[in-house]
C-alpha positions as CSV (number, residue, x, y, z in Angstrom):
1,X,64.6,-108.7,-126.3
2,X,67.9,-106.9,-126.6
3,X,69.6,-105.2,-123.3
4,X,68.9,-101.6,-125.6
5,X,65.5,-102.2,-126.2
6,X,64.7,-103.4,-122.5
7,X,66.7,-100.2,-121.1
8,X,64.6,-98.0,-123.5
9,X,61.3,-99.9,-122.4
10,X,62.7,-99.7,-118.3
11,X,63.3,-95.8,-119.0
12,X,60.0,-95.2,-120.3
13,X,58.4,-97.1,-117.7
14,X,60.0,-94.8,-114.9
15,X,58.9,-92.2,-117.5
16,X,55.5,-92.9,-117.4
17,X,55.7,-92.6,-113.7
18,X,57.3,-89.4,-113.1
19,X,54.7,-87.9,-115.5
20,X,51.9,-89.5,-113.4
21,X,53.9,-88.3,-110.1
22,X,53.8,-84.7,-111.5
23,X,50.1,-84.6,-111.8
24,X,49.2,-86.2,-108.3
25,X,51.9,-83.7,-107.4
26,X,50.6,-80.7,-108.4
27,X,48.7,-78.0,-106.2
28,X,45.5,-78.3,-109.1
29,X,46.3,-81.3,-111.4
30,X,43.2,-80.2,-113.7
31,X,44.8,-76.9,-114.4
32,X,48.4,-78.8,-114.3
33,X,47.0,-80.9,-117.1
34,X,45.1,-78.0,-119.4
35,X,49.0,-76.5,-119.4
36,X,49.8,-79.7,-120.7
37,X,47.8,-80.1,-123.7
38,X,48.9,-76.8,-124.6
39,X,52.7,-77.9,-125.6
40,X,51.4,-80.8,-128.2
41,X,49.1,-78.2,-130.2
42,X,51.7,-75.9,-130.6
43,X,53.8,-79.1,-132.4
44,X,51.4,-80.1,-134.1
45,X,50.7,-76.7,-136.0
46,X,54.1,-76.4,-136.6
47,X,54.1,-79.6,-138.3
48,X,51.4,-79.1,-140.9
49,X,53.0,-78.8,-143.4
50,X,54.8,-82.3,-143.1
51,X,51.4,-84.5,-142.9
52,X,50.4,-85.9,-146.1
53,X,46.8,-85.7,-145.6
54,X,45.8,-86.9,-148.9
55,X,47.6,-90.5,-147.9
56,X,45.5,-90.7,-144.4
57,X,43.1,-93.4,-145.3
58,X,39.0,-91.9,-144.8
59,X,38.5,-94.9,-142.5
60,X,41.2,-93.9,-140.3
61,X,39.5,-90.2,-139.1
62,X,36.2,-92.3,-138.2
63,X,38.8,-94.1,-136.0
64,X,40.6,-91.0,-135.0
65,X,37.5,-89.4,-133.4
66,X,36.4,-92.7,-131.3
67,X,39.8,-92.7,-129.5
68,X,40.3,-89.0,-129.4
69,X,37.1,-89.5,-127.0
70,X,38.5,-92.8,-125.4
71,X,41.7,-90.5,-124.5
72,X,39.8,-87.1,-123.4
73,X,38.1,-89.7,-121.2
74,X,41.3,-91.0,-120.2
75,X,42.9,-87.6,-119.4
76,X,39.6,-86.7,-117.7
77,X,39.3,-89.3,-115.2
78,X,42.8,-89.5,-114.4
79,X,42.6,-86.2,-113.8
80,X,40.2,-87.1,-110.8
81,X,41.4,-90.0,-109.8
82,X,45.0,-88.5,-109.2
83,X,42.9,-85.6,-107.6
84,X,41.6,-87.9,-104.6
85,X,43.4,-91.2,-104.7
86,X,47.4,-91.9,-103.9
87,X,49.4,-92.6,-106.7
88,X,50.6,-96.0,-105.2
89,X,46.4,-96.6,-105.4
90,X,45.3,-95.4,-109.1
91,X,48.5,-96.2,-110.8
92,X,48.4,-99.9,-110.2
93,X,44.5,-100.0,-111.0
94,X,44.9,-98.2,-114.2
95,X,47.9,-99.3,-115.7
96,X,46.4,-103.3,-115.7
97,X,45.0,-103.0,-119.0
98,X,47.2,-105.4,-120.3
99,X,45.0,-107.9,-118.5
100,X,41.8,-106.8,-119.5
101,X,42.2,-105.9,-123.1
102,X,42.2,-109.6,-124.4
103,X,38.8,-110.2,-122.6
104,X,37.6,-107.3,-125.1
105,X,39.3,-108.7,-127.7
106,X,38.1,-112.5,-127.4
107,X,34.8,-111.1,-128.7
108,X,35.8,-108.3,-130.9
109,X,38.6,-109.6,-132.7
110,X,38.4,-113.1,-132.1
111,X,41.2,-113.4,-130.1
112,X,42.1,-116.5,-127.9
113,X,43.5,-116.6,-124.4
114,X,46.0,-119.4,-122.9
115,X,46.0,-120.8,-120.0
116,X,49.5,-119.0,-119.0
117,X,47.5,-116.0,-119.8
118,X,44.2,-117.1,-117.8
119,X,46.3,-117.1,-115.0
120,X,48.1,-114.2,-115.4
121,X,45.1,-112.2,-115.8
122,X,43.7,-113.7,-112.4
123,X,46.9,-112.8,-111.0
124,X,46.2,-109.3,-112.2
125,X,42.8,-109.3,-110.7
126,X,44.0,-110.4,-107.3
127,X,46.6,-107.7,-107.2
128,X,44.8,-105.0,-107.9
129,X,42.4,-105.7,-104.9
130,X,45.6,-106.2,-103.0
131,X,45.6,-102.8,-104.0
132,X,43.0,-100.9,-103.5
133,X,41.0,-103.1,-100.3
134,X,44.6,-103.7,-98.5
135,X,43.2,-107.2,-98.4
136,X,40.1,-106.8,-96.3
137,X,36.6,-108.7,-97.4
138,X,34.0,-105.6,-96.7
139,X,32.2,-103.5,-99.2
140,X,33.8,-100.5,-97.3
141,X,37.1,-101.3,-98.1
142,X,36.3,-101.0,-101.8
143,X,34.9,-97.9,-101.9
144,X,38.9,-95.7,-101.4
145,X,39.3,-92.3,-102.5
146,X,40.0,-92.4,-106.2
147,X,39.2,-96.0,-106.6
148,X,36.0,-95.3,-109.1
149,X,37.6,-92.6,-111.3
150,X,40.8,-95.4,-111.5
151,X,38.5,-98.0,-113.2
152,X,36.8,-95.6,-115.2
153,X,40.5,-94.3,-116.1
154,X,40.9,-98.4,-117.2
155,X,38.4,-98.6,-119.1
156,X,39.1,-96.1,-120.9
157,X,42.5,-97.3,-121.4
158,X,41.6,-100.4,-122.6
159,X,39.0,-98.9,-125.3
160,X,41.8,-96.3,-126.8
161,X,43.9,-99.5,-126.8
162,X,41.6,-100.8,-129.6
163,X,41.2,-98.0,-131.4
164,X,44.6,-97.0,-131.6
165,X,45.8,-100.5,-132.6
166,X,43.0,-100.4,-135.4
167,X,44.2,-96.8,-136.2
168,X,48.0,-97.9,-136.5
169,X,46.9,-100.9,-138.6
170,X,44.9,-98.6,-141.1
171,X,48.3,-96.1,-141.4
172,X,50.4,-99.1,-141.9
173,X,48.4,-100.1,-144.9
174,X,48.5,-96.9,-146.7
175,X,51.0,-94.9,-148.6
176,X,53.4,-92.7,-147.1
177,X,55.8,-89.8,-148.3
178,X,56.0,-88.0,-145.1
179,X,59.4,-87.6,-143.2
180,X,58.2,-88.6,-140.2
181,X,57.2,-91.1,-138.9
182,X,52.9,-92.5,-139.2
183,X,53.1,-92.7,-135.7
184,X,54.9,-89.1,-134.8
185,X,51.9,-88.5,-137.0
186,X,49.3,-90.4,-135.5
187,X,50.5,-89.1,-132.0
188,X,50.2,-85.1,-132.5
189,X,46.7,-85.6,-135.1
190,X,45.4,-87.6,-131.8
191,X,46.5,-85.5,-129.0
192,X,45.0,-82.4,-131.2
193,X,41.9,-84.1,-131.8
194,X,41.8,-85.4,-127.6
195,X,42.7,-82.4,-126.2
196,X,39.3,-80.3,-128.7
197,X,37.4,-82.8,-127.0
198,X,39.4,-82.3,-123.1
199,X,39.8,-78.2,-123.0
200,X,36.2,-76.7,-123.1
201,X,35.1,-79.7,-120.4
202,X,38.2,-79.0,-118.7
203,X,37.9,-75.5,-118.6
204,X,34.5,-75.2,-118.0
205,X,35.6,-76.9,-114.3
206,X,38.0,-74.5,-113.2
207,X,38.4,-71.0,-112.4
208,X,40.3,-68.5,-114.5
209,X,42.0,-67.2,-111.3
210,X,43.0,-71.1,-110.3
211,X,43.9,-71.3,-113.5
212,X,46.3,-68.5,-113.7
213,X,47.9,-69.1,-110.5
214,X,48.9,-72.5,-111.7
215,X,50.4,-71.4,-114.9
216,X,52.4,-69.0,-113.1
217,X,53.6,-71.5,-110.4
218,X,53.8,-74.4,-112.8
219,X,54.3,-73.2,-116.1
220,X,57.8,-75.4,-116.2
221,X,56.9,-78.0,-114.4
222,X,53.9,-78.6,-117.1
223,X,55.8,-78.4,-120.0
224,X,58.4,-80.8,-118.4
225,X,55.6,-83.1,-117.6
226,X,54.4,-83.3,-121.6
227,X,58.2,-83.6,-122.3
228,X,59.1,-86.3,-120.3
229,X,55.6,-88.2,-121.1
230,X,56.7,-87.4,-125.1
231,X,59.9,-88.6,-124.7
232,X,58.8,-92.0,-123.0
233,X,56.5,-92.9,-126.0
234,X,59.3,-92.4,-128.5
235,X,61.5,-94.7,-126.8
236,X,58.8,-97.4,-126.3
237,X,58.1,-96.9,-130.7
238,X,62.0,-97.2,-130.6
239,X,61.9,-100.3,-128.8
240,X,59.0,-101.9,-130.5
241,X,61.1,-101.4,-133.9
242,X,63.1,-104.8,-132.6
243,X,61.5,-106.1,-129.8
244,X,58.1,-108.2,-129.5
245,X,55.2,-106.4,-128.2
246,X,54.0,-109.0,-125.6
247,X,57.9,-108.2,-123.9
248,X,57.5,-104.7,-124.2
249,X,54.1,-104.3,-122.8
250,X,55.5,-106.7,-120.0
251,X,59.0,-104.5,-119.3
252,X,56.7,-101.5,-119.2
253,X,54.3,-103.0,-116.2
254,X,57.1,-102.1,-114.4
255,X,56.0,-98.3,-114.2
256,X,53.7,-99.6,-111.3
257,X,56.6,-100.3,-109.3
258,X,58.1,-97.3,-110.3
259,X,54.8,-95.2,-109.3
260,X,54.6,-97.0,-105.9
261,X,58.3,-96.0,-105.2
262,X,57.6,-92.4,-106.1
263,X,54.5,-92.6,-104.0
264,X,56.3,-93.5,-101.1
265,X,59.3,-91.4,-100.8
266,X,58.3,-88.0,-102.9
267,X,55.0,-88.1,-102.1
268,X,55.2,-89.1,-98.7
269,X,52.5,-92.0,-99.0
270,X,52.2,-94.9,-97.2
271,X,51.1,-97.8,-98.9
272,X,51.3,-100.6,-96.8
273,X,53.0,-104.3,-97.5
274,X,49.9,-105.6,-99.1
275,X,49.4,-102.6,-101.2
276,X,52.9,-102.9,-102.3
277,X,52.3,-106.7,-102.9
278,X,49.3,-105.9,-104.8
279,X,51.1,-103.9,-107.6
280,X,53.9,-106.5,-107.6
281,X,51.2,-109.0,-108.5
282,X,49.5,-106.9,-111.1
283,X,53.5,-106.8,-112.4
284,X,53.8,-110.4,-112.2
285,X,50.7,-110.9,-114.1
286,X,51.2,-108.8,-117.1
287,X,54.7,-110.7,-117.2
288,X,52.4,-114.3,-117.6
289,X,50.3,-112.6,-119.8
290,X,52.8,-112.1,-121.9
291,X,54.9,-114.8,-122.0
292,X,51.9,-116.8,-122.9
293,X,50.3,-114.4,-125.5
């Protein structure tokens, strides 16, 4: 991996966290995050004209609409989980997909797992009940604010992870005279398609008043959010254009620490040593995992 492509990888990790911190940060991160599917909409209209629809394979919309649910899901429980739980809690539960995507695709896509990558998934495991128990043995301790909607927020992570990787694999195949980029394209037809599924449940949740207030307190703030969370998946396609995948997912772990750090001194949480040693474990194990991939 080239110093470029890990400082784009490190940047969009810190990215990735900042966006996160603005949700847990706002006064209603439901409406906060129906103000941010608004932005990508808006693109994607404006863009129209630019998709080659003809050259989208018909495989690929069957695809399309099983990870446009995967990511309403996503956005959903997120959504919740930010709602109850600290960041320095849900961020290092739901960004360890990396560990638990091979186990899906062992039996889906007959992919095999090495030992190094055994281990670092065990790693992962132990870290993230570092995080969220703060090392106790009890039932109790399992059962934090935020916890449940943070592993449903995983594993919806890791299920839009195999779509979109099937997805990518089916544009990559096909022809394409479009000036941008399949994945530009692939991003705005699947944050379209998410946030059709998102908005009515969404909205049906909130009050228009609520709703309102936060566009006019956080109107900014929202489209800075879906800015910055924009900006940090075209540097991690930049980066993937050179560097191997198993180092960029690994780089990008990172965010965790990042998350924790913003936890702590923006958000005025208090994680605790083990917590913090959880989510560098979860770090450390992603870093095995993909080493040995």
């Amino acid at each position: 991996m080239t110093t470029v492509a890990f400082a784009l990888v490190l940047i969009s990790a810190l990215l990735h966290a900042v966006w996160s911190a603005a949700i847990k940060g706002s006064r209603n991160p439901l409406a906060f995050n129906i103000l941010q599917v608004l932005p990508p909409i808006l693109v994607f209209v404006a863009i129209l004209p630019l998709i080659p629809f003809r050259e989208i394979p018909g495989a690929l919309w069957w695809t399309l609409a099983a990870t446009a649910c995967a990511h309403a899901a996503y956005f959903w429980w997120l959504t919740w989980a930010l709602e109850q739980g600290e960041l320095s809690l849900v961020y290092p539960i739901a960004r360890s997909t990396p560990a638990f995507l091979p186990l899906v695709a062992i039996p889906l896509l007959g992919e095999e797992i090495s030992l190094g990558g055994a281990c670092g998934i065990a790693i992962v495991v132990a870290g993230m009940w570092l995080v969220h128990s703060s090392g106790r043995l009890s039932w109790r301790a399992l059962w934090s604010p935020g916890t449940g909607y943070a592993y449903l927020t995983l594993a919806a992570t890791v299920a839009y992870g195999l779509f979109d990787k099937h997805a990518m694999n089916l544009l990559e195949s096909a022809p394409w005279s479009s000036p941008l980029p399949r994945s530009i394209v692939f991003y705005f037809l699947l944050t379209t398609a998410s946030s059709a599924i998102f908005l009515p449940i969404a909205l049906r949740h909130i009050p228009r008043a609520d709703l309102l207030e936060t566009f006019r307190r956080e109107k900014g703030r929202a489209t800075a959010a879906t800015t910055v969370s924009f900006i940090g998946y075209g540097l991690i396609l930049e980066a993937l254009r050179s560097a191997p995948v198993s180092y960029v997912v690994a780089v990008r772990q990172t965010s965790v620490l990042f998350a924790v750090a913003i936890g702590a001194f923006l958000l005025h949480e208090q994680p605790g040593r083990i917590r913090v040693a959880g989510a560098f474990g979860t770090v450390a194990g992603v870093g095995l995992i993909a080493l040995y991939s």
